[in-house]
C-alpha positions as a Markdown table, in Angstrom:
| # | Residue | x | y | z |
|---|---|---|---|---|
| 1 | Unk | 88.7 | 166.1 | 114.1 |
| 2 | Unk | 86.9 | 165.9 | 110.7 |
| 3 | Unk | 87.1 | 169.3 | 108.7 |
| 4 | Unk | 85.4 | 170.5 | 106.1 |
| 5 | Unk | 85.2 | 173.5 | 103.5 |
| 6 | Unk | 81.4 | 174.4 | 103.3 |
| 7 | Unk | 79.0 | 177.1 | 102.7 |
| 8 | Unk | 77.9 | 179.4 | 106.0 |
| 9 | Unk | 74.5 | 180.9 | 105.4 |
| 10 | Unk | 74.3 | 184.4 | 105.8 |
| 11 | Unk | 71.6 | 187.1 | 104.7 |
| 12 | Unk | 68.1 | 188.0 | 105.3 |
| 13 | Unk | 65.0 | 185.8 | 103.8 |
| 14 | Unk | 65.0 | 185.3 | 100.1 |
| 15 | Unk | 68.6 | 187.0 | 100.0 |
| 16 | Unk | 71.5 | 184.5 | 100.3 |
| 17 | Unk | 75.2 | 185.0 | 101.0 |
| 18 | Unk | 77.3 | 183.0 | 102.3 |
| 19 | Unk | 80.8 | 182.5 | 103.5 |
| 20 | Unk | 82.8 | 179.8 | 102.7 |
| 21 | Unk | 84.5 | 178.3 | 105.8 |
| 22 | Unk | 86.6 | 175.6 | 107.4 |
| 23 | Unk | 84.7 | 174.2 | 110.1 |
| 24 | Unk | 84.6 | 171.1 | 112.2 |
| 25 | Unk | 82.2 | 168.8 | 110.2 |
| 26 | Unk | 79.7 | 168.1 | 113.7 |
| 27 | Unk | 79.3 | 172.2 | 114.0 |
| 28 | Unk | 76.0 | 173.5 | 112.3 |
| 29 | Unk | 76.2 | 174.8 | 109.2 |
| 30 | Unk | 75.8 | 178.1 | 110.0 |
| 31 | Unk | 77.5 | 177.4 | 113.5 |
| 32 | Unk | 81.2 | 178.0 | 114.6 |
| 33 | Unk | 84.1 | 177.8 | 112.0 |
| 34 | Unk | 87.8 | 178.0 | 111.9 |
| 35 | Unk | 88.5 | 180.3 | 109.5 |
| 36 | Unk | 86.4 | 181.9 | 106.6 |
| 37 | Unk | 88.0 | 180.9 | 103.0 |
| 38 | Unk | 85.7 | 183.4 | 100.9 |
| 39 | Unk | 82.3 | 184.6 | 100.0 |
| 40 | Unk | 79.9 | 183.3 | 97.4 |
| 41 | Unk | 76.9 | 185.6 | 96.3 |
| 42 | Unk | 74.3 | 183.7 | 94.1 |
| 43 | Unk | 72.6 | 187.0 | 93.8 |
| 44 | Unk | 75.0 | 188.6 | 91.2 |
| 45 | Unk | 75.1 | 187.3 | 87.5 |
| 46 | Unk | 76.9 | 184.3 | 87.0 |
| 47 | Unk | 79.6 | 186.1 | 84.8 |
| 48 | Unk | 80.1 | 188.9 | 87.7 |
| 49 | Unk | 84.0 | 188.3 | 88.7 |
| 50 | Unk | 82.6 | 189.1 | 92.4 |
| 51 | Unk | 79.9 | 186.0 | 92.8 |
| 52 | Unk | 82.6 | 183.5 | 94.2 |
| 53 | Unk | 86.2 | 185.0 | 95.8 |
| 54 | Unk | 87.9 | 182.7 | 97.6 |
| 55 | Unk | 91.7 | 182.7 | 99.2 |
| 56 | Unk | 93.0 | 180.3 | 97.0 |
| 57 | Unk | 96.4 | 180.2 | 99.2 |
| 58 | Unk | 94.3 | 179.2 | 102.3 |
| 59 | Unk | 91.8 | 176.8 | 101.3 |
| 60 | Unk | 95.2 | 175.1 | 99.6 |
| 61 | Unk | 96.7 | 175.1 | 103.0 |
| 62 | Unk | 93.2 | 173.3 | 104.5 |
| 63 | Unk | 93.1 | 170.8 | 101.7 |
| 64 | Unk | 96.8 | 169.9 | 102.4 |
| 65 | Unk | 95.9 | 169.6 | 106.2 |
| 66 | Unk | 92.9 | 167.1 | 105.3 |
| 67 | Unk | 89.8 | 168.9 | 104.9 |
| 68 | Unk | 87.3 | 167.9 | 102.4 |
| 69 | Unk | 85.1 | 170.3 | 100.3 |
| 70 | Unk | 81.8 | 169.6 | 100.3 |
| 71 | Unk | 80.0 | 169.2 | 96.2 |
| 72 | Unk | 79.0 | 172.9 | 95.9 |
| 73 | Unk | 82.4 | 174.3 | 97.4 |
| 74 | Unk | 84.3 | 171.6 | 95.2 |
| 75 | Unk | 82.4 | 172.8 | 92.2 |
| 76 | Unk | 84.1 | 176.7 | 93.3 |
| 77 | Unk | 87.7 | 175.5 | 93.5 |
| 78 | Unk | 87.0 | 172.6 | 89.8 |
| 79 | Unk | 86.7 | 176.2 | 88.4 |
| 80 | Unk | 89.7 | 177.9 | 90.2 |
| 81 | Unk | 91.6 | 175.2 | 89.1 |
| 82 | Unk | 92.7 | 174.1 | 92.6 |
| 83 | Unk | 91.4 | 170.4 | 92.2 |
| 84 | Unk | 90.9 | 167.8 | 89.3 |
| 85 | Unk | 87.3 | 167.7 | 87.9 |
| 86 | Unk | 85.7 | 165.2 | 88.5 |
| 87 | Unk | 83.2 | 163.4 | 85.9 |
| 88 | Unk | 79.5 | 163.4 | 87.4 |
| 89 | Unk | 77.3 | 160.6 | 86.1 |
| 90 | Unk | 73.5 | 160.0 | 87.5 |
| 91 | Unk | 72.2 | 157.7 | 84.7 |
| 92 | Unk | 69.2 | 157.7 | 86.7 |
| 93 | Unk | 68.5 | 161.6 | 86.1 |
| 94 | Unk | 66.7 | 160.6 | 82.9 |
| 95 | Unk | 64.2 | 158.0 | 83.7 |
| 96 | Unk | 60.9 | 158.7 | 84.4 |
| 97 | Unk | 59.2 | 158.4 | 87.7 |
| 98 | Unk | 56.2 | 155.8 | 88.3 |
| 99 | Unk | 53.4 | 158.2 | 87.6 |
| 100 | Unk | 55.3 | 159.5 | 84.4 |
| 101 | Unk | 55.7 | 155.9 | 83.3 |
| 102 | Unk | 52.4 | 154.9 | 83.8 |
| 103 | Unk | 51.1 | 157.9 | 81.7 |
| 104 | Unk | 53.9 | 156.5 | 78.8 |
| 105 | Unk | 52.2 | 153.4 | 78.7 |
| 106 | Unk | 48.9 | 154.1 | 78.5 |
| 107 | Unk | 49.7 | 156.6 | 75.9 |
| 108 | Unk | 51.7 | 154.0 | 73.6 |
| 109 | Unk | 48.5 | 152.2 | 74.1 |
| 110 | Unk | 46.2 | 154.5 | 72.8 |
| 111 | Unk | 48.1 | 155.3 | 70.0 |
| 112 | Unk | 48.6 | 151.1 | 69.0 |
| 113 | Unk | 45.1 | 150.9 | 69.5 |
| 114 | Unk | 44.8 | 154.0 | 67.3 |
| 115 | Unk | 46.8 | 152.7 | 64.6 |
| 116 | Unk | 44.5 | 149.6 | 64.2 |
């Protein structure tokens, strides 16, 4: 069985909470779980000690069983100091779409053509 520590969605429209749980990874995400971990509140300021509290004890005890954190929930227990950071790297994140590369080019043109 493949575990995972995820996010549970909970709340009403345009309010978010969630729980942070260990669940079988082929449950829905909001589906049955093993055990809830914590609770994560995007709604409260990001420096508000009660956005993200999570049993640290327990979500040790699931990572040493095999279960894998999923980005966001890895991101949580980076900051706890539970796991290694990781370095993140998209080199891809600044280049420019088609349409926006397109517009580049005619607009280096116009200027050249400007210039002459």
């Amino acid at each position: 069985m493949s575990m995972k520590i995820r996010l549970a969605r909970g709340g009403s429209k345009k309010r978010p909470h969630y729980a942070i749980v260990a669940a079988d990874s082929r449950m829905p995400r909001d589906g049955r779980f093993i055990e809830k971990l914590g609770v994560y509140d995007p709604m409260l300021a990001k420096d508000n000690e009660n956005r993200v509290k999570i049993d640290l004890e327990k979500v040790k005890a699931w990572l040493a069983k095999g279960a894998q954190p999923t980005d966001r929930v890895a991101r949580f227990l980076e900051a706890a100091g539970v796991i290694a950071k990781t370095v993140r790297n998209n080199p891809k994140a600044a280049v420019p779409g088609k349409a926006m590369a397109e517009r580049a080019k005619k607009k280096a043109a116009k200027a050249e053509a400007a210039a002459e």
